[in-house]
MMTF fields as JSON, N, C-alpha, C and O atoms, coordinates in Angstrom:
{
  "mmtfVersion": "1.0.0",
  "mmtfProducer": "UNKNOWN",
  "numBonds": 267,
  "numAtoms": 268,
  "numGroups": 67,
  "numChains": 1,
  "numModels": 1,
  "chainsPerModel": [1],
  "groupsPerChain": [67],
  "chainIdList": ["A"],
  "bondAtomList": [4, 2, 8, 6, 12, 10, 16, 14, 20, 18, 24, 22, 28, 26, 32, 30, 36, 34, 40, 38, 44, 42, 48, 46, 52, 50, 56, 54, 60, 58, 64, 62, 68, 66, 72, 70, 76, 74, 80, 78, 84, 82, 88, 86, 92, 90, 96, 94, 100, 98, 104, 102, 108, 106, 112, 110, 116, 114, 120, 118, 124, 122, 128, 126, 132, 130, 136, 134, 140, 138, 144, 142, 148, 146, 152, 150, 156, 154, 160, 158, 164, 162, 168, 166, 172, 170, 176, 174, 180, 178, 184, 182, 188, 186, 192, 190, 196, 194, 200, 198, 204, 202, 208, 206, 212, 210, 216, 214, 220, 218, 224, 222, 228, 226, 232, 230, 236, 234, 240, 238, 244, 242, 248, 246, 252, 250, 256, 254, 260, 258, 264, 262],
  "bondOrderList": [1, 1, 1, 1, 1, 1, 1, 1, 1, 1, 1, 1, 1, 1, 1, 1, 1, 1, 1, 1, 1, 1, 1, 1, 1, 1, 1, 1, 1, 1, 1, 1, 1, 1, 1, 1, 1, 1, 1, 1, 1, 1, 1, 1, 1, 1, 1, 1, 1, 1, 1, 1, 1, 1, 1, 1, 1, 1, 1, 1, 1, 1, 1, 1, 1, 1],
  "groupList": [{"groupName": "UNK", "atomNameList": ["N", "CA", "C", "O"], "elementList": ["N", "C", "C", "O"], "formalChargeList": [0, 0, 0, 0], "bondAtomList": [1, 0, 2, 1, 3, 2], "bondOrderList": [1, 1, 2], "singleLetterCode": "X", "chemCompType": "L-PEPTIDE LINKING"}],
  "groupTypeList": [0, 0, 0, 0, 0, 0, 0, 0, 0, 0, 0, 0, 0, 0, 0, 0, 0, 0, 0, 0, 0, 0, 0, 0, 0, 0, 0, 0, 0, 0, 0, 0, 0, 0, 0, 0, 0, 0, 0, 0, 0, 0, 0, 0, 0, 0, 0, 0, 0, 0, 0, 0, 0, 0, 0, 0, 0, 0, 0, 0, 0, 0, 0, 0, 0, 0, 0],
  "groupIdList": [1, 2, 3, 4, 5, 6, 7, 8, 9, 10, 11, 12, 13, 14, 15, 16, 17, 18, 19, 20, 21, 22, 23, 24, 25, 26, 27, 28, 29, 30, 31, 32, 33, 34, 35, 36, 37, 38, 39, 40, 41, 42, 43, 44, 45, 46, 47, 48, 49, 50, 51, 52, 53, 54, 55, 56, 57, 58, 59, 60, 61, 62, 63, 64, 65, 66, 67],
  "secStructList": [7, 7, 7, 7, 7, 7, 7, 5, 7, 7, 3, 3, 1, 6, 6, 6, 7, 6, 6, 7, 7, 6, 6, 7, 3, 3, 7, 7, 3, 3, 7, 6, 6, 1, 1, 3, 3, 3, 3, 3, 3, 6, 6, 3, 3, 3, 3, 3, 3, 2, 2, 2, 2, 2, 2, 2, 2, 2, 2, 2, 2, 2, 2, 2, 2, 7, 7],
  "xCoordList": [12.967, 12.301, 13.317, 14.454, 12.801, 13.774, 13.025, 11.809, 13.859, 13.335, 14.069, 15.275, 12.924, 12.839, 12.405, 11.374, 13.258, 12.148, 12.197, 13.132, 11.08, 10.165, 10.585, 10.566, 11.014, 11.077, 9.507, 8.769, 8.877, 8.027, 7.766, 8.438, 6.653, 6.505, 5.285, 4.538, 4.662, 3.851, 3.659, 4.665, 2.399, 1.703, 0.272, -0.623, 0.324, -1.435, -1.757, -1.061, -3.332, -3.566, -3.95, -4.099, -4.216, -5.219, -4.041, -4.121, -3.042, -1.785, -2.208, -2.021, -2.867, -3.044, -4.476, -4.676, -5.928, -7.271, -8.203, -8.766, -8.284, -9.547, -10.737, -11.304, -10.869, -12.295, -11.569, -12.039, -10.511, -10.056, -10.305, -10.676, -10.273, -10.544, -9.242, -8.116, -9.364, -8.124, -7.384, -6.181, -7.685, -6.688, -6.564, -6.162, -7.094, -6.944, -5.748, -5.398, -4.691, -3.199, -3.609, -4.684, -2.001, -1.393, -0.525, 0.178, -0.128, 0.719, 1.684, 1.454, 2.584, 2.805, 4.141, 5.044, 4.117, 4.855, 5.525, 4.759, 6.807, 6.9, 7.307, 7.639, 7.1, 6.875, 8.4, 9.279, 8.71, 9.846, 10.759, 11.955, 9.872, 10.498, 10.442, 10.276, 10.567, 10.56, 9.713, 10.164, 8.632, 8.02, 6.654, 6.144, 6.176, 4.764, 4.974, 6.043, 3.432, 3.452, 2.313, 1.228, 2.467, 0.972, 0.533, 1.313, -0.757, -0.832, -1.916, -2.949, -1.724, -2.519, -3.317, -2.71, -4.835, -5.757, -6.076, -6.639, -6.243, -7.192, -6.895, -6.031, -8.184, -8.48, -8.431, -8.71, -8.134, -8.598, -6.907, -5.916, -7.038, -5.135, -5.208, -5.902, -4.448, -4.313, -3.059, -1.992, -3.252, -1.822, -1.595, -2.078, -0.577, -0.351, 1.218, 2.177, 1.268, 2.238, 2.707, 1.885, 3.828, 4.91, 3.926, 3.576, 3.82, 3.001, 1.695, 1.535, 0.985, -0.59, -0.263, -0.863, 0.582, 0.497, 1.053, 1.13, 1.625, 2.278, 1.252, 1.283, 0.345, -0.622, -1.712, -2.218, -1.861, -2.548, -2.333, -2.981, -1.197, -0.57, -0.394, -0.385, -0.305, -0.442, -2.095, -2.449, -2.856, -4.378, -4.686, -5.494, -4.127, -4.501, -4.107, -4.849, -2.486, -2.203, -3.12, -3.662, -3.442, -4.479, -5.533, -5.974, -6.176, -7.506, -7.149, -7.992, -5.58, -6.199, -5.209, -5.258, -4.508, -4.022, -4.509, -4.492, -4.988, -5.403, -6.98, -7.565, -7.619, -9.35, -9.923, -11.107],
  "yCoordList": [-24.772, -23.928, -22.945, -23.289, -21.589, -21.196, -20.27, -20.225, -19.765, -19.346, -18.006, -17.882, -16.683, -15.76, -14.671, -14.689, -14.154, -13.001, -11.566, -11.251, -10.648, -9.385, -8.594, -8.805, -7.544, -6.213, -6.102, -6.584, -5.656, -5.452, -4.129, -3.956, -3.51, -1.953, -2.04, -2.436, -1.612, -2.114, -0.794, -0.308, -0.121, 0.759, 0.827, 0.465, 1.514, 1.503, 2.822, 3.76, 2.411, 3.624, 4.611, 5.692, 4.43, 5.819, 7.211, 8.233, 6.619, 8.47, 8.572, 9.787, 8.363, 9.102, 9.133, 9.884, 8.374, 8.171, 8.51, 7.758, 9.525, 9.915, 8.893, 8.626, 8.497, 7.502, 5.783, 4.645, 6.26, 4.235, 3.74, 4.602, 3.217, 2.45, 2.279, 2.356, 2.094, 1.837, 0.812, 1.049, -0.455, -1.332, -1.885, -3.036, -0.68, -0.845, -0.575, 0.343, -1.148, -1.06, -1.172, -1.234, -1.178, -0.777, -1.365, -0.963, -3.124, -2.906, -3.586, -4.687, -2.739, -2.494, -3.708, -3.616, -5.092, -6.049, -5.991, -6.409, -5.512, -5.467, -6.985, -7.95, -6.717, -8.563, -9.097, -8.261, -10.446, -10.808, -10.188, -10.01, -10.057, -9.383, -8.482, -8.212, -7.291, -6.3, -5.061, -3.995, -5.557, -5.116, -4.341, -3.803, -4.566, -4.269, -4.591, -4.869, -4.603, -4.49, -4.969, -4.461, -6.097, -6.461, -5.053, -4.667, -4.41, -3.623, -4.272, -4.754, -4.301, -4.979, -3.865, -3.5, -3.392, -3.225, -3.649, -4.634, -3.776, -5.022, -6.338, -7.18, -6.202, -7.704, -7.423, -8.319, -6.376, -6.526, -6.594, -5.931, -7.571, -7.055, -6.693, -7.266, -5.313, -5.033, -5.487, -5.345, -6.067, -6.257, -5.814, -6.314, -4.507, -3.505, -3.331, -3.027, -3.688, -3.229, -1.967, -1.084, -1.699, -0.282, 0.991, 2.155, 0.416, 1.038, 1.58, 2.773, 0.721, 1.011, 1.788, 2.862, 1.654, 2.728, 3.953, 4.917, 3.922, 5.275, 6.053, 7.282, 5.435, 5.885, 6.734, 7.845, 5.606, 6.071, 7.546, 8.508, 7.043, 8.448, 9.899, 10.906, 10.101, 10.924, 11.387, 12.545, 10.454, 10.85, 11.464, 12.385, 11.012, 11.469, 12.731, 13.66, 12.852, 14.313, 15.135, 16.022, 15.179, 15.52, 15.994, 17.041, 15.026, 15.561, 16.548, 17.439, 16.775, 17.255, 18.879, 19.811, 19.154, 20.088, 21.035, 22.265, 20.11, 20.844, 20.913, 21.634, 19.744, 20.443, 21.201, 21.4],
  "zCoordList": [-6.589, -5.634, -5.064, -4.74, -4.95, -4.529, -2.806, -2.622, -1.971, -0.775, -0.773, -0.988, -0.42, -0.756, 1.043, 1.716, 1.177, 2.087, 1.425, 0.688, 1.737, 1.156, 2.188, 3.4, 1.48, 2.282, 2.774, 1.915, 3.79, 4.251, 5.75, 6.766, 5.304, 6.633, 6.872, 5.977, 8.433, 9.062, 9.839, 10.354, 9.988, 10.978, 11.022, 10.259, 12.374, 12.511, 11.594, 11.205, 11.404, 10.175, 10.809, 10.24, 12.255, 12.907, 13.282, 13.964, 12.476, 12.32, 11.265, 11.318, 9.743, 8.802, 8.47, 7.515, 9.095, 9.063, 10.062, 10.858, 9.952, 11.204, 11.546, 12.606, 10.428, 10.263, 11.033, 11.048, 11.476, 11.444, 12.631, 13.428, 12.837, 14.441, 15.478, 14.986, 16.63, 17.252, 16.759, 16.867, 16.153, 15.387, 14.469, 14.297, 13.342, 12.114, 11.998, 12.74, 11.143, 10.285, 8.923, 8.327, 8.534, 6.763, 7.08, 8.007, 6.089, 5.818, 4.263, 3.761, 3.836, 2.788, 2.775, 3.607, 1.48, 1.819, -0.011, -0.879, -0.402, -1.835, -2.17, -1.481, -3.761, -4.081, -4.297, -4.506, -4.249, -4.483, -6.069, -6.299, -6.663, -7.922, -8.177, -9.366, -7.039, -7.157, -8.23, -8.648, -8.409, -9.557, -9.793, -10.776, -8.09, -6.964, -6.011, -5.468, -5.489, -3.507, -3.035, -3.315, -2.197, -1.669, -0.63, 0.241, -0.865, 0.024, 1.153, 0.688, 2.583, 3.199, 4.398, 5.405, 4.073, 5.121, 6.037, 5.558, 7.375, 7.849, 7.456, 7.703, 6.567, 5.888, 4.334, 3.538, 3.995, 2.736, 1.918, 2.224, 0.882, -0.2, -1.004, -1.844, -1.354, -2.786, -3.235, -2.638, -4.375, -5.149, -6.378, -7.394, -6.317, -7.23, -7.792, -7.083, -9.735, -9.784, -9.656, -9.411, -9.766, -9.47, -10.69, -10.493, -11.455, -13.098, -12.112, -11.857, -11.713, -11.141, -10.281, -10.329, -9.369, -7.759, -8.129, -7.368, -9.835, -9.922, -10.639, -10.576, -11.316, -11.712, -10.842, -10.998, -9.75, -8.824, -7.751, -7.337, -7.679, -7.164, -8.206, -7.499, -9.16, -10.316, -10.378, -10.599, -10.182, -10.248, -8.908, -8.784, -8.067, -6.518, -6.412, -6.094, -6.768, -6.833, -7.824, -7.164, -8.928, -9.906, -9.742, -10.215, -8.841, -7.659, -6.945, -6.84, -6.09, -4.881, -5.583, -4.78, -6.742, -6.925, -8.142, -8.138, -9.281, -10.529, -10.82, -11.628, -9.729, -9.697, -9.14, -9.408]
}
């Protein structure tokens, strides 16, 4: 067994979400193997490797510059 702590960053979302509530947060916890990131809403987790969020980010920019 081995014992591990995660870089981990934490804010409320209502500086980047108009739509959010007074205590809705983000927060973003990367995995011990450096390889993804639990992303945490509220309540909801995404868990994304480094591959997927770069993807994601490439499509996002995609949307908001070349359509």
């Amino acid at each position: 067994m081995k014992s591990q702590k995660r870089n981990s960053v934490f804010t409320e979302l209502k500086k980047y979400c108009h739509l959010s509530k007074e205590n809705d947060f983000i927060e973003v916890t990367e995995w011990s193997n450096g390889e993804g990131y639990d992303i945490t809403i509220n309540d909801k987790i995404i868990s994304l490797t480094d591959g997927q969020l770069e993807g994601i980010k490439y499509l996002v920019s995609y949307l908001r510059y070349e359509a």
